[in-house]
C-alpha positions as CSV (number, residue, x, y, z in Angstrom):
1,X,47.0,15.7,-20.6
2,X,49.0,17.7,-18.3
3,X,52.2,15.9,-16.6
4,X,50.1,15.5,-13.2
5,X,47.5,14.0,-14.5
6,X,49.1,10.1,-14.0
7,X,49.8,10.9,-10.7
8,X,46.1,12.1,-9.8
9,X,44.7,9.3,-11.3
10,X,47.3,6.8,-9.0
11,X,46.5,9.1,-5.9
12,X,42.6,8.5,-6.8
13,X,43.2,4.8,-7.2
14,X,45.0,4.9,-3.6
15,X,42.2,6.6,-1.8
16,X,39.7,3.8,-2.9
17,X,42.1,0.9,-1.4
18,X,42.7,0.1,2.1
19,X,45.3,1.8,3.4
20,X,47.0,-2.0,4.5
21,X,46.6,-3.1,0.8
22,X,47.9,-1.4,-2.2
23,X,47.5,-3.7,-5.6
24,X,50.7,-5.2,-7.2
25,X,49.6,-3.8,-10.7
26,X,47.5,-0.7,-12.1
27,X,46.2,-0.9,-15.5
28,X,47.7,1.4,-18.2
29,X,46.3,2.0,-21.5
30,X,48.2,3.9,-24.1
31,X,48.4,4.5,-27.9
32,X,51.9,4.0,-29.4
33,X,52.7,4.0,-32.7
34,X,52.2,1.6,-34.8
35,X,55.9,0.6,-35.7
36,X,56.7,0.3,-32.2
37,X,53.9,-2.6,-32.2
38,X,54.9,-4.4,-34.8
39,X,58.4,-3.9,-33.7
40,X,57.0,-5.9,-30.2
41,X,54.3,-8.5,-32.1
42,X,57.4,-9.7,-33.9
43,X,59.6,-9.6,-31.1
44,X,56.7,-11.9,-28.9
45,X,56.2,-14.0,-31.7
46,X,60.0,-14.7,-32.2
47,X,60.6,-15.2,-27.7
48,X,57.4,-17.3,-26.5
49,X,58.6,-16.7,-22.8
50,X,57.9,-13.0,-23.3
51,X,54.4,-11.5,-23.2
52,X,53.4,-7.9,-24.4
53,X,52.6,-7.6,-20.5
54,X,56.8,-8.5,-19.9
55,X,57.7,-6.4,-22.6
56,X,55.7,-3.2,-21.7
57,X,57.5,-3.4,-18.1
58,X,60.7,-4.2,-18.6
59,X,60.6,-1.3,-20.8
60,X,59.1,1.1,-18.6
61,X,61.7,-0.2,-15.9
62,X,64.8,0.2,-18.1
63,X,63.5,3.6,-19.3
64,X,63.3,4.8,-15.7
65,X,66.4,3.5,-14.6
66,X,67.7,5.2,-17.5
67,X,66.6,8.5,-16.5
68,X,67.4,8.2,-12.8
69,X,65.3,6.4,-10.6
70,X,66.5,5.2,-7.5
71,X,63.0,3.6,-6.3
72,X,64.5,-0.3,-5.6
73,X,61.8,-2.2,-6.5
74,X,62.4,-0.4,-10.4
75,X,66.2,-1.2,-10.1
76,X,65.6,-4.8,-9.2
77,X,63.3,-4.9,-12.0
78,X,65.5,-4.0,-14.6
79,X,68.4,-5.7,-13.2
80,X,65.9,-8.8,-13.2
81,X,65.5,-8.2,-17.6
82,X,69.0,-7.7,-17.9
83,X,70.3,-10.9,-16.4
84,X,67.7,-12.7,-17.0
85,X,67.9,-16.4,-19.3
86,X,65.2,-17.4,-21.4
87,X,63.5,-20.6,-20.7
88,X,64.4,-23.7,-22.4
């Protein structure tokens, strides 16, 4: 897969939607290694507030932010993570 290929897909995605609504979400699907999984399945099972859903964001979030982005709505996002208290 070449490093343009996301971005075709998501440009693909756009030209099928209305040009007044763009969805909230896109669906990913990736392989990661298996350690990593664990790593989160213990993680989930150890913070019920958290959802392999939460954790795949605020990871992507915190490694863009990371590694520059400026886009706000990833900022927020990780700023949201950081600060955020578990429920009681």
């Amino acid at each position: 897969m070449d490093r343009n290929h996301l971005e075709r897909c998501h440009d693909m995605g756009l030209a099928a939607t209305t040009t007044e609504t763009v969805p909230a979400y896109v669906s990913l699907e990736t392989e990661i290694p298996e350690v990593l999984y664990r790593g989160m399945k213990e993680f989930i099972g150890g913070h019920p507030h958290w959802d392999q859903y939460r954790v795949m964001s605020s990871a992507l979030a915190h490694f863009l932010f990371q590694n520059g982005c400026e886009d706000h709505a990833v900022m927020e996002r990780y700023l949201d993570d950081l600060f955020t208290r578990p429920e009681s």
